[in-house]
Backbone bond lengths (Angstrom), bond angles and torsions (degrees), N, CA, C in turn:
res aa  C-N    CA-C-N  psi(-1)  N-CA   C-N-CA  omega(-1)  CA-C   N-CA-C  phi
1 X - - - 1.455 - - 1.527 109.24 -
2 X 1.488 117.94 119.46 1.706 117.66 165.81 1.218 121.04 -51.46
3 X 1.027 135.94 134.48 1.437 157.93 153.00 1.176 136.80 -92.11
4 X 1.547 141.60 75.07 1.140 118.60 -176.56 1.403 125.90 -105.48
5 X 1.007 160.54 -169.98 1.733 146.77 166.20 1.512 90.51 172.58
6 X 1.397 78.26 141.28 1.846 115.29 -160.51 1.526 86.49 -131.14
7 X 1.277 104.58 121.06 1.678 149.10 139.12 1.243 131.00 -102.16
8 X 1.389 107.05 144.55 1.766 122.80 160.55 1.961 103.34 110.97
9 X 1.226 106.98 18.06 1.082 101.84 178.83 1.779 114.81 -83.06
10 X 1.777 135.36 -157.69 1.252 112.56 -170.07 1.363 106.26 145.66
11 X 1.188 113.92 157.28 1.921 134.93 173.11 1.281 102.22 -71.92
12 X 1.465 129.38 118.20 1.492 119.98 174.15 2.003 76.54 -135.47
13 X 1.365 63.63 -163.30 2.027 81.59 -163.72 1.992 87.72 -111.11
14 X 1.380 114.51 -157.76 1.119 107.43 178.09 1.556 98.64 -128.11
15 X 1.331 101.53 134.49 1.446 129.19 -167.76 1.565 103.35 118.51
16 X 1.038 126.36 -38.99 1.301 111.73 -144.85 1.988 92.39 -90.06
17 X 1.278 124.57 177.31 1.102 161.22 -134.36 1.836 110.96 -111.08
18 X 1.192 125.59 122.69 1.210 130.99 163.29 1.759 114.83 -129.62
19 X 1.747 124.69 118.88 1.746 94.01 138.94 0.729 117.27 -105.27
20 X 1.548 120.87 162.18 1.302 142.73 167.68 1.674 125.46 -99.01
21 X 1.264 113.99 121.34 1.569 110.02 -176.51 1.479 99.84 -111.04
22 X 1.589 91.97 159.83 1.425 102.84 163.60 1.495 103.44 -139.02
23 X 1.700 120.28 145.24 1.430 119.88 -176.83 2.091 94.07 -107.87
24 X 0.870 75.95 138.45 1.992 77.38 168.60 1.116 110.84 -127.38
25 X 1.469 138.46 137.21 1.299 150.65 143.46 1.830 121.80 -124.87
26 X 1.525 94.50 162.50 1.309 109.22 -158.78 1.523 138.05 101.09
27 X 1.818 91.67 -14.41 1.408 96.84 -173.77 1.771 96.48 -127.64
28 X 1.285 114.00 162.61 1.287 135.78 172.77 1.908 99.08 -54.85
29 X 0.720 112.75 80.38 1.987 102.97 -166.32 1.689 111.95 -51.74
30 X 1.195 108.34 -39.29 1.556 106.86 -166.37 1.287 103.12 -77.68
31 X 1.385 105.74 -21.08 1.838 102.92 172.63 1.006 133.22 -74.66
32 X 1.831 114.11 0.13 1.611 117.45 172.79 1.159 117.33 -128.72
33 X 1.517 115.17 144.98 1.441 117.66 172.93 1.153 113.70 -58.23
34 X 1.375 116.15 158.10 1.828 107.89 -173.32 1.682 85.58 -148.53
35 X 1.577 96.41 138.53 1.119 114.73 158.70 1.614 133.39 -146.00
36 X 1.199 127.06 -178.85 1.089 129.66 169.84 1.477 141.51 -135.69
37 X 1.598 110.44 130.30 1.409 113.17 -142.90 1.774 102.20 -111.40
38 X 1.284 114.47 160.97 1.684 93.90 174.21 1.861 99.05 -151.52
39 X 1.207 85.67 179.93 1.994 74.07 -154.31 2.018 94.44 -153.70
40 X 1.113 110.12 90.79 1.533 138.68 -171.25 1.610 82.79 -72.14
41 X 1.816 107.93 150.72 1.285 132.40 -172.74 2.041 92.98 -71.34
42 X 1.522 87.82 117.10 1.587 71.03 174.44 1.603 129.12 107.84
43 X 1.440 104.49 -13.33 1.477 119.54 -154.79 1.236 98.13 -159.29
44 X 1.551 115.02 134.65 1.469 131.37 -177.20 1.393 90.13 -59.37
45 X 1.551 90.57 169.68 1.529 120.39 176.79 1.188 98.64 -100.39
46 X 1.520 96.27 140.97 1.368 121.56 -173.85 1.738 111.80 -119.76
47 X 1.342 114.11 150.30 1.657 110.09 160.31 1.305 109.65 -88.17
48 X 1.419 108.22 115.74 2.104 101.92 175.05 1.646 107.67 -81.76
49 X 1.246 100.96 -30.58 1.735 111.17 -174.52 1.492 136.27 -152.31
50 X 1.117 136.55 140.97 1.362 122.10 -170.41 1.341 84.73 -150.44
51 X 1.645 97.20 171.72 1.690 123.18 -173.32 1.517 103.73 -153.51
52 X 1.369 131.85 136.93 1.475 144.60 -156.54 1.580 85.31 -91.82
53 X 1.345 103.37 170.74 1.503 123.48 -176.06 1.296 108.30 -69.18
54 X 1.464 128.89 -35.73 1.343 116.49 161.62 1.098 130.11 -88.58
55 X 1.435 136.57 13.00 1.509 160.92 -157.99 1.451 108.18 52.51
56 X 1.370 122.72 -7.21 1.549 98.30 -165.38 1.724 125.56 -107.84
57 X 1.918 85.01 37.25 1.655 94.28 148.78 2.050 100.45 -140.95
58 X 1.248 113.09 118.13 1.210 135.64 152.20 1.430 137.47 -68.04
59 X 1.116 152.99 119.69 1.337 154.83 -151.74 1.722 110.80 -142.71
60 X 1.571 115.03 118.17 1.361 100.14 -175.35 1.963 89.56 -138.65
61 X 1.647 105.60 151.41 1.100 106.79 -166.74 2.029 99.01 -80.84
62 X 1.251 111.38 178.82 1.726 98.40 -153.64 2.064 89.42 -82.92
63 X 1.426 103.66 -30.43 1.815 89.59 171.60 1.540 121.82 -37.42
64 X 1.441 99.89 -65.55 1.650 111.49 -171.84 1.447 110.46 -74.57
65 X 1.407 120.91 -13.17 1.621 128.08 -179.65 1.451 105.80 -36.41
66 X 1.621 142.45 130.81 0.921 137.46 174.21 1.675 124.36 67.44
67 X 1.381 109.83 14.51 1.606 116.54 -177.20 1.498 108.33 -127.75
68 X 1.870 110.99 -47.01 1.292 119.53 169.03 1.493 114.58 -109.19
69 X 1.800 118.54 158.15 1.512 131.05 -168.83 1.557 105.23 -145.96
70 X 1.299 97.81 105.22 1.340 104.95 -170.73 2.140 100.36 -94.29
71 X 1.501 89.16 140.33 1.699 86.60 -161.04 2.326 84.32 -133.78
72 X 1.113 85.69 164.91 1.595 90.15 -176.72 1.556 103.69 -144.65
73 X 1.464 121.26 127.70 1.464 127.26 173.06 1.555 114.54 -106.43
74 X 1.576 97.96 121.14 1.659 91.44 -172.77 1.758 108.37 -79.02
75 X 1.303 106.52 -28.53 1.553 98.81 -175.08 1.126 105.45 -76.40
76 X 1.557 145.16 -0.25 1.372 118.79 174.93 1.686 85.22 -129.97
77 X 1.410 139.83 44.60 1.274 124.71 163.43 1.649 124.67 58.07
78 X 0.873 97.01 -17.83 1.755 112.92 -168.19 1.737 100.18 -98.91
79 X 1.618 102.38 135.24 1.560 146.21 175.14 1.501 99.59 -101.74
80 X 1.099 86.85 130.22 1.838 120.36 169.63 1.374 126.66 -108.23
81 X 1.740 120.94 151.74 0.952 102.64 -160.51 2.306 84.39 -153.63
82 X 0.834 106.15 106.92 1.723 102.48 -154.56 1.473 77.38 -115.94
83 X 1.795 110.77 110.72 1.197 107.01 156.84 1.413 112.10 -128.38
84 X 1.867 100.44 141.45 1.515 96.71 -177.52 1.537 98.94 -125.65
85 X 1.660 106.89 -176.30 1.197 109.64 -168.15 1.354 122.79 53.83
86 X 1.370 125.05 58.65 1.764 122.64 -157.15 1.398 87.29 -85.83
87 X 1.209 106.33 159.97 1.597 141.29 -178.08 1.508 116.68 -117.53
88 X 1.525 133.60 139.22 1.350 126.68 174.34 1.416 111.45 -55.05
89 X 1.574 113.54 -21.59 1.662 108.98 -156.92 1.681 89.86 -99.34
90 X 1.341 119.42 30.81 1.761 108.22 -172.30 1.569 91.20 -118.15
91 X 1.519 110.22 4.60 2.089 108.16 179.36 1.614 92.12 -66.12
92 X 1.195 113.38 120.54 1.185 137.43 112.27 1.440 130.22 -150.79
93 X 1.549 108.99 -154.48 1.500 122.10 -175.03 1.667 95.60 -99.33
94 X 1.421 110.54 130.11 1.167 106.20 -168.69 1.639 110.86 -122.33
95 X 1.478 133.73 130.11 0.774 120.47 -159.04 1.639 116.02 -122.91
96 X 1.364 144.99 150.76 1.249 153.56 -179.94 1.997 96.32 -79.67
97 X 1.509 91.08 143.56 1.936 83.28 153.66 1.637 97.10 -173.63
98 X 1.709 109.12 159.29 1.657 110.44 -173.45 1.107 82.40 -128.60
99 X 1.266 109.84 154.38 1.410 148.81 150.93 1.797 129.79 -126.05
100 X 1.029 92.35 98.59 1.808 104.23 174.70 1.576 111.34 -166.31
101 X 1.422 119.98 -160.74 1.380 113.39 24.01 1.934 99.03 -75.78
102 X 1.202 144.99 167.02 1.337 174.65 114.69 1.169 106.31 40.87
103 X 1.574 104.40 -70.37 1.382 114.33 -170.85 1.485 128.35 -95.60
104 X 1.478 98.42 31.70 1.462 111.53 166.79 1.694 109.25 -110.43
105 X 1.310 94.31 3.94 1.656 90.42 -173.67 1.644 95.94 -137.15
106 X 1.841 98.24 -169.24 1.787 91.85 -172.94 1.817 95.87 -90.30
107 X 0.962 125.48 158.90 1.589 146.48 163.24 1.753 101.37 -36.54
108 X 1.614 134.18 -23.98 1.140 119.17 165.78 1.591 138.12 -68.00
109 X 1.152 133.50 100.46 1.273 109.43 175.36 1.697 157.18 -37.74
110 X 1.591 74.22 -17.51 1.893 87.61 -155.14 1.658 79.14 -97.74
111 X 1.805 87.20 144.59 1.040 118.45 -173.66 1.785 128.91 179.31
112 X 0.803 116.29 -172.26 1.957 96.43 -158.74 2.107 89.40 -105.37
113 X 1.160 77.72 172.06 1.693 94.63 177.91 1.370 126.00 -48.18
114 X 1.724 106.12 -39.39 1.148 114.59 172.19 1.239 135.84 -44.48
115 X 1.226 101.93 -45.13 2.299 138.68 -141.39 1.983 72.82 -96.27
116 X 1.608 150.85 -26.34 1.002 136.50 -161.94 1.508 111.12 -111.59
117 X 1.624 123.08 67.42 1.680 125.80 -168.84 1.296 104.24 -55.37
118 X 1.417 127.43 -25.22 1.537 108.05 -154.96 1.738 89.55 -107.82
119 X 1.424 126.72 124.68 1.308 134.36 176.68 1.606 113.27 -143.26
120 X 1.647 97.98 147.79 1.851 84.21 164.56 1.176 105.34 -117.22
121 X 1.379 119.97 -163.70 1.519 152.98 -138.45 1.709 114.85 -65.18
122 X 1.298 93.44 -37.97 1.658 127.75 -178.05 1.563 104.75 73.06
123 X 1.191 98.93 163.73 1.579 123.88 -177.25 1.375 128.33 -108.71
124 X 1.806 145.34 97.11 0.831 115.47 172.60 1.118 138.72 -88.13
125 X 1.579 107.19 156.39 1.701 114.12 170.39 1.550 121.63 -134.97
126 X 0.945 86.47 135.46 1.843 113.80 -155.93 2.173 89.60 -104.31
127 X 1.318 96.35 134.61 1.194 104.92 -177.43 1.536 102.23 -132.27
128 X 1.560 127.52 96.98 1.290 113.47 175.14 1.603 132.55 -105.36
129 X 1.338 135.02 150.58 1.252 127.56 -147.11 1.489 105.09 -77.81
């Protein structure tokens, strides 16, 4: 059974700094793309970023481009999510999700909410001015 749970989220002010982890178990980890989706009061959920099963293709939506760095550790299963410079318009509930194993799909990550079955709980973060 997948497992994922997302920590480190939180009230910051704007400018200041959050990461976000996610631990996964149950699944082969390096065998799935992992990304992360976030979902504003009001407004579909979106993918801001993803990273391929071997990390070395990254995907960030053009808001967070250059603010957040999504990093992935295979020995402890756990996805990262290092955002700096937070913004009021970056509040939401933010969520982890995998998709693989790899080689049932193409080598791209990005992809909609659907295409990612295995997700956890999400985390919010509140960014106030």
């Amino acid at each position: 059974q997948v497992q994922m749970v997302e920590s480190g989220g939180g009230l910051v002010q704007a400018g200041e700094s959050l990461t976000l982890s996610c631990t996964a178990s149950g699944l082969n980890f390096d065998e799935y793309h992992m990304a992360w989706f976030r979902q504003a009061p009001g407004k579909e959920r979106e993918q801001i970023s993803c990273i391929s099963h071997s990390g070395s293709i990254t995907y960030y939506i053009d808001s967070v481009k250059d603010r957040f760095t999504i990093t992935r550790d295979g020995a402890k299963n756990t996805l990262y999510l290092v955002m700096n410079n937070l913004k009021t318009e970056d509040t939401a509930m933010y969520y982890c999700a995998a998709r693989g194993p790899y080689y049932y799909y193409s080598e791209s990550c990005v992809n909609s909410w659907a295409r990612f079955p295995d997700r956890g709980q999400g985390t919010q973060v509140t960014v106030s001015s």
